[in-house]
C-alpha positions in Angstrom: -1.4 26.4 -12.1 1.5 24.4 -11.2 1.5 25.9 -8.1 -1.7 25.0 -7.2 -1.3 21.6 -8.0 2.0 21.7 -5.6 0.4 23.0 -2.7 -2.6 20.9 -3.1 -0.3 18.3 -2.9 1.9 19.6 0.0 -1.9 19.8 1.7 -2.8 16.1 1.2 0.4 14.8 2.2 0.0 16.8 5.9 -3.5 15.9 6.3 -2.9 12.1 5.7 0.2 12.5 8.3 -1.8 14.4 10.4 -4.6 11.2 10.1 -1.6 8.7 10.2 -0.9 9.7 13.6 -4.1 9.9 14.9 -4.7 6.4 13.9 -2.0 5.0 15.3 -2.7 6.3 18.3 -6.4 5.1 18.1 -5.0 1.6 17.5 -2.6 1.8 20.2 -5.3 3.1 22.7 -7.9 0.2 21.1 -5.7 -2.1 23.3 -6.7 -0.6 26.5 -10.1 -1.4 25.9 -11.6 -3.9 28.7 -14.8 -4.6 26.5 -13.5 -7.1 23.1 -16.6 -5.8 21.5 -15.2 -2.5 21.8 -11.7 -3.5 20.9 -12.5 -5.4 17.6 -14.6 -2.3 16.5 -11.9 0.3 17.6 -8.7 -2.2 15.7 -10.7 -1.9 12.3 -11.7 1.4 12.3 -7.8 2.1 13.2 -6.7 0.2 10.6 -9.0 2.2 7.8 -8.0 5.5 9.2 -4.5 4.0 8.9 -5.2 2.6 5.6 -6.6 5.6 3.9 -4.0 7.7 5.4 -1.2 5.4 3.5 -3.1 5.8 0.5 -2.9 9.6 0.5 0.9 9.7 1.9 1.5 7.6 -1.4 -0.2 9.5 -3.8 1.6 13.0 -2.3 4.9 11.2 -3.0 4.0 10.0 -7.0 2.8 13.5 -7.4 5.6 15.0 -6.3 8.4 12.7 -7.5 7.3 11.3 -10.5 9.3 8.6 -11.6 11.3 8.7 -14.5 12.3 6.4 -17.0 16.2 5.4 -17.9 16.4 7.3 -20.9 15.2 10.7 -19.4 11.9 11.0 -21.6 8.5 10.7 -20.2 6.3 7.3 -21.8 4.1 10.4 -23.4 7.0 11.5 -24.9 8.3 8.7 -26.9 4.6 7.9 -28.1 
């Protein structure tokens, strides 16, 4: 089970780079645009793909480092 939950993990984290990427490239190429209709529409849908893809780099890395409190025990723990 654990494993599961790692690789599903490892898969999120890739896909949102993989997105990351691509949005900054779409945002980067929105610039190139002659048309400013085309460029305002382009910037904010680069900036949700980007957005999203934070949001899913994020969660990978609280899954997979949890953080840990000074004492060594989780807050379930000491309850």
């Amino acid at each position: 089970m654990k494993t599961l939950l790692l690789m599903k993990n490892i898969f999120v984290l890739l896909l949102s780079v993989f997105f990351l990427i691509f949005g900054v490239n779409v945002l980067v190429g929105s610039f190139k645009l002659p048309n400013p209709l085309e460029f305002v529409m382009t910037l904010f849908a680069a900036s949700f793909i980007i957005l999203f893809c934070v949001v899913g780099v994020l969660y990978a890395y609280f899954r997979l480092f949890p953080p840990k409190s000074k004492d060594g025990l989780h807050d379930a723990e000491t309850k």
